[in-house]
MARDOLUM-176976 format. One line per field, with one value per residue (C-alpha): residue number from 1; y, x, z; chain. Coordinates in steps of 0.02 Angstrom, whole numbers, plus 50000, padded with zeros to 5 digits. Layout:
% residues N
n NUM_... $
py Y_... $
px X_... $
pz Z_... $
chain A_... $
END
This chain:
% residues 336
n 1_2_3_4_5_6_7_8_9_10_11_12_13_14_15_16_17_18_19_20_21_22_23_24_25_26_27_28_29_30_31_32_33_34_35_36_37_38_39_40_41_42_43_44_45_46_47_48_49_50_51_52_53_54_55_56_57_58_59_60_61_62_63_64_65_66_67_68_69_70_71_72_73_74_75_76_77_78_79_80_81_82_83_84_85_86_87_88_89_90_91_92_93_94_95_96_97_98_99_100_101_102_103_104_105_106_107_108_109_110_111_112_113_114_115_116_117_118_119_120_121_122_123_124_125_126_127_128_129_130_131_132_133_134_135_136_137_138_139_140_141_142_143_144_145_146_147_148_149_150_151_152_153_154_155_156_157_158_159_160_161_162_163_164_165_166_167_168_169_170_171_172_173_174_175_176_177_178_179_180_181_182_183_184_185_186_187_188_189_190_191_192_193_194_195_196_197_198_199_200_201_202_203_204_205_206_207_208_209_210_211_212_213_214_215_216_217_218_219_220_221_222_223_224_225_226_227_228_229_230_231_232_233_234_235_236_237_238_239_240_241_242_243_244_245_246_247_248_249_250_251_252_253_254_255_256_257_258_259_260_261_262_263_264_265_266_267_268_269_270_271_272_273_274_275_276_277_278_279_280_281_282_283_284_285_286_287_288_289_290_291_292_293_294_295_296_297_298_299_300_301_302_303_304_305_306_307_308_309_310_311_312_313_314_315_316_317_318_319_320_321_322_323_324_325_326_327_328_329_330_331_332_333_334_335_336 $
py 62555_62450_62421_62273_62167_62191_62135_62015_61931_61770_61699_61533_61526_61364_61392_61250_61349_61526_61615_61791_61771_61724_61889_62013_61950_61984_62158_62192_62128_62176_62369_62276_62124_62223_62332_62185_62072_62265_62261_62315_62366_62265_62227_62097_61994_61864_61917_61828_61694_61632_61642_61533_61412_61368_61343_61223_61145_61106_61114_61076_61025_61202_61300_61280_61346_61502_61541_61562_61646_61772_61812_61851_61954_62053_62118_62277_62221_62357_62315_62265_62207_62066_62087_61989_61835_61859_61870_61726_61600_61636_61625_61698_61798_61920_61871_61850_61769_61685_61622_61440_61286_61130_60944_60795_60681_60510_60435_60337_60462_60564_60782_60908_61054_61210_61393_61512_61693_61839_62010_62034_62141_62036_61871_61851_61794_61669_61483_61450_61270_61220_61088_61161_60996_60895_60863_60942_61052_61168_61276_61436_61541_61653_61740_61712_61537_61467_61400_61398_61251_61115_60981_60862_60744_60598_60641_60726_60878_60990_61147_61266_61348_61475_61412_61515_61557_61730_61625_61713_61587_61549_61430_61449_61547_61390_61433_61368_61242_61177_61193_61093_60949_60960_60962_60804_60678_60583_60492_60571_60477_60545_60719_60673_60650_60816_60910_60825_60883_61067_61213_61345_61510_61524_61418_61297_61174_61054_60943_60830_60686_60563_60446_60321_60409_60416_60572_60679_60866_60919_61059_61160_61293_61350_61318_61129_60974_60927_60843_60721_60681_60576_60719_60747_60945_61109_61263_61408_61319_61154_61068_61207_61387_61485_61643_61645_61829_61787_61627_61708_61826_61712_61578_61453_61357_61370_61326_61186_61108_61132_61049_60891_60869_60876_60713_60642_60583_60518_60672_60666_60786_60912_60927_60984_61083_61179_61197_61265_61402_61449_61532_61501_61410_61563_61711_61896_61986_62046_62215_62111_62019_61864_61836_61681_61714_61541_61360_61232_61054_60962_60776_60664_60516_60620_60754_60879_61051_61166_61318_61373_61532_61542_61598_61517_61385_61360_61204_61131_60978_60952_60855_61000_61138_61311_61482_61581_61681_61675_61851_61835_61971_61925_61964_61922_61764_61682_61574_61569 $
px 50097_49959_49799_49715_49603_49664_49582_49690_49659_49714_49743_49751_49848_49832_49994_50071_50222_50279_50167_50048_50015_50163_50249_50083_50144_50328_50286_50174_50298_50460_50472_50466_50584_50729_50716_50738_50860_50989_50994_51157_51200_51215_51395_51310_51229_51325_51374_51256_51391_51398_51231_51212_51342_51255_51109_51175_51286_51164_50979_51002_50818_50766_50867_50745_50610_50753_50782_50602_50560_50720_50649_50479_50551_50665_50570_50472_50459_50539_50703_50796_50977_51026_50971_50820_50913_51002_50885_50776_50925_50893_51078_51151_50987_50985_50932_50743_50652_50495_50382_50300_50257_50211_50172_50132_49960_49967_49795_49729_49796_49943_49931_50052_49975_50061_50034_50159_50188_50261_50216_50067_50127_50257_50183_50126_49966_49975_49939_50034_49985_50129_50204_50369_50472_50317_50254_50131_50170_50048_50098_50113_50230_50369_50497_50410_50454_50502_50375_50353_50254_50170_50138_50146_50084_50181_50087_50254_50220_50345_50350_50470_50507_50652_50778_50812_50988_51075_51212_51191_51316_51337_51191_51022_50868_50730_50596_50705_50762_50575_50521_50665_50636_50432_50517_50636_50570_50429_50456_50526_50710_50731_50711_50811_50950_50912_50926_51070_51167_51108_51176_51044_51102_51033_50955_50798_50694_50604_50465_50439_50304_50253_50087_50160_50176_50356_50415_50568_50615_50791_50907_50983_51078_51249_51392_51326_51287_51115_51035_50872_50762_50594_50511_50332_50345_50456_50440_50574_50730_50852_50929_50976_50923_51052_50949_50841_50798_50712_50649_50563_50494_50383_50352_50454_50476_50305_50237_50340_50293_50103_50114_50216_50108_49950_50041_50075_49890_49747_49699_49585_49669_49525_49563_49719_49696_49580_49720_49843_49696_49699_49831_49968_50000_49884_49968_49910_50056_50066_50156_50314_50318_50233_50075_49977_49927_49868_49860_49885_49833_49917_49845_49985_49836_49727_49823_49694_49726_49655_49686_49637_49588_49462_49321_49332_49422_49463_49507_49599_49651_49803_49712_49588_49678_49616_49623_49530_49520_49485_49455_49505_49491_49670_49648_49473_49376_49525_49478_49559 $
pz 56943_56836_56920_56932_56889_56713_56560_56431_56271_56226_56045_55973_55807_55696_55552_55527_55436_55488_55355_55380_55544_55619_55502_55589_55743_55732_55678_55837_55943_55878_55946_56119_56084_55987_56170_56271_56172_56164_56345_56376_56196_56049_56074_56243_56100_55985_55812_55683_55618_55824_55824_55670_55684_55868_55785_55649_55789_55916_55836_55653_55618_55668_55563_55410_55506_55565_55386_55346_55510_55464_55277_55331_55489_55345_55209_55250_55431_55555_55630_55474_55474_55555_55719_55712_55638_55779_55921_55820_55871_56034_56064_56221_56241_56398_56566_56608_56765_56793_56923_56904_56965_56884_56911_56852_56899_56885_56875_56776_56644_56676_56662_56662_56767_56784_56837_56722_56828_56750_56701_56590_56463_56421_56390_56221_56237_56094_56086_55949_55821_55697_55621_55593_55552_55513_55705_55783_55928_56021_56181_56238_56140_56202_56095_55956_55911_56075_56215_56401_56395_56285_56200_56031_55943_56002_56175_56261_56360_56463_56555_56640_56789_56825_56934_57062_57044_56971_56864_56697_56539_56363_56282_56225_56286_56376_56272_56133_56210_56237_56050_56007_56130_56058_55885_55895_56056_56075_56259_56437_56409_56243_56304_56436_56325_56213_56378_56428_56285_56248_56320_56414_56467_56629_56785_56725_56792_56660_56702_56570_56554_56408_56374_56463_56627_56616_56704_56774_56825_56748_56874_56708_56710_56614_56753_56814_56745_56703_56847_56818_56942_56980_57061_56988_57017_57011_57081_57070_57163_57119_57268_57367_57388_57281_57299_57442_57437_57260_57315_57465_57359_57259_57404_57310_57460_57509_57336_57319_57485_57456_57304_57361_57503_57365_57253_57430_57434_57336_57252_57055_56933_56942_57124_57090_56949_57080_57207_57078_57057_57238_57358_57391_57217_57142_57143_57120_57130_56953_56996_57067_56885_56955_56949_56888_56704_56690_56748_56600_56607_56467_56450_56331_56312_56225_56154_56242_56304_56443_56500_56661_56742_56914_56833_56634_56554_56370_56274_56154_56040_55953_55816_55806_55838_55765_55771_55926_56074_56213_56337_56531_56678_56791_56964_56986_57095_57173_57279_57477 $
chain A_A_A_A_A_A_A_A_A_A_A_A_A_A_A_A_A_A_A_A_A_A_A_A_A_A_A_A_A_A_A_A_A_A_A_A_A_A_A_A_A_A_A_A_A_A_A_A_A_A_A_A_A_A_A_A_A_A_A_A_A_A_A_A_A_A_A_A_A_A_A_A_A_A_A_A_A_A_A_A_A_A_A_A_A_A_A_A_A_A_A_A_A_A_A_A_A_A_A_A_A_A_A_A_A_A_A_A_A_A_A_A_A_A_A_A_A_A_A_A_A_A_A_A_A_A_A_A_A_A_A_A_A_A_A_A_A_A_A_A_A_A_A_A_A_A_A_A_A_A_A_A_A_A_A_A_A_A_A_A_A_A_A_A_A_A_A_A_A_A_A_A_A_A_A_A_A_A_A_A_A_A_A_A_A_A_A_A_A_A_A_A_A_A_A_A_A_A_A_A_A_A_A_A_A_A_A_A_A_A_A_A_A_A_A_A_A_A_A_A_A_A_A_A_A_A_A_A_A_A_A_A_A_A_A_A_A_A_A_A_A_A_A_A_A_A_A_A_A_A_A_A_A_A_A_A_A_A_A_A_A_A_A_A_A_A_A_A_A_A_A_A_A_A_A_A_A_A_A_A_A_A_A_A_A_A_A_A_A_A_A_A_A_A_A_A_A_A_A_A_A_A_A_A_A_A_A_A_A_A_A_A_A_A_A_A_A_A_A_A_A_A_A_A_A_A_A_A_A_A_A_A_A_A_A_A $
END
């Protein structure tokens, strides 16, 4: 078992198109991801035409950026063959859960604040700035070229939040799914419509906000229909409790009441940053795979940055966006 506190690095990485650093990264990380993506032998994964015709079919303006991400990911990068064309799609990836919860503020700006909980090791630790179709995106990156949360230049943010149900289909990975919605929308109803339409392998909840306030929270998941909502948060259940057992495990329930009850009043944005950095929205239970690695505040009108822990915070721009780091102890001053 990993002791705590634990010391973590974070990095910020301004490359506008998949280049050196992007290839370093890939190379550090791949050992770990090619072990993860062969769960259950490679036979579990698509073949590499599926995987590319899915692609093409569903997220055409990405597949540039997939080409390029595949050459620099061949070469004399470990793993050759075509398996990491194939994980890179994303395509019918295997299962993974996370923690979360997120909401929106609407004051006289509207934020996205969430807290993202997993397991330490494997979050990548990157805050990744491109420009990968010619928009700006920056957010936290997961599998490599997909993202848990952020935010672009047209002032859209989003987030997820695993959805608390075991139902395991055919579709895309979410952190996918996210890049592409940064990629292609610019307001909440256009990203309603890009969720509507794409297929996600697993259970989801999306909280989505623009600069003009306009928000929802989409119920994904591969056996239902989308559902949108005008709820201003997420936690790790849709409608009902599909899997209480997990959902009791990470206080979903609780989480999700503490922060509806915090929107239900007059409450300024660094209040509730400040709650979502305390128990029971906090949590510390990194050896279950949950813990709070950090709370992100994403603000659309200014296309400004923060991430959160209790004892630092570190900030960013989208117009300004550069390379950095930033070091953090987890499991240290929470606040009760």
């Amino acid at each position: 078992m990993t002791s705590y506190p634990w010391p973590v690095t974070f990095h910020a990485v301004a490359e506008p198109w998949p280049g050196p650093a992007w290839q370093a990264r890939f190379t550090a990380t791949w050992p770990g991801y090619r072990h993860w993506y062969l769960h259950g032998g490679a036979a579990a994964r698509a073949d590499l035409e599926t995987c590319r015709r899915m692609l093409t079919a569903h997220m055409p303006e990405l597949v540039p950026t997939w080409h390029r991400l595949v050459h620099l990911a061949s070469g004399d990068q470990p793993g050759g063959g075509d398996l990491p064309a194939r994980m890179l799609t994303l395509y019918n990836p295997p299962a993974y859960l996370a923690g979360c919860s997120q909401a929106v503020h609407l004051g006289d700006q509207p934020a996205l604040v969430r807290n993202y909980d997993y397991a330490p090791q494997l979050l990548e630790r990157v805050v990744y700035g491109s420009a990968l179709t010619g928009r700006r995106v920056v957010g936290m990156s997961d599998c490599l070229w997909g993202l848990v949360d952020g935010m672009n230049d047209a002032g859209l943010a989003v987030s997820l939040a695993f959805g608390g149900r075991r139902t395991v289909g055919t579709g895309f990975g979410i952190p996918l799914v996210l890049r592409y919605v940064l990629e292609t929308c610019e307001t909440t109803a256009q990203a309603r419509a890009t969720l509507a339409r794409l297929p996600v392998h697993m259970a989801y909840n999306v909280t989505v906000v623009d600069r003009a306030g306009d928000f929802c929270t989409a119920f994904l998941g591969p056996d239902r229909e989308p559902a949108f909502v005008r709820r201003a948060y997420a936690t790790n259940h849709q409608e009902h409790l599909d899997w209480p057992e997990q959902a009791y495990a990470t206080n979903s329930v609780e989480r999700q009441a503490v922060v509806a009850e915090l929107l239900a009043q007059p409450i300024s944005l660094d209040q509730l940053v400040a709650r979502f950095l305390a128990p029971p929205l906090h949590s510390t239970t990194y050896e279950m795979g949950f813990g709070t690695l950090y709370t992100a505040v994403y603000r659309p009108a200014d296309l400004t940055i923060e991430y959160h822990w209790p004892d630092s915070t570190w900030k960013h721009s989208i117009a300004g966006f550069a390379d950095g780091r930033h070091d953090v102890v987890l499991g240290t001053h929470v606040p009760m």
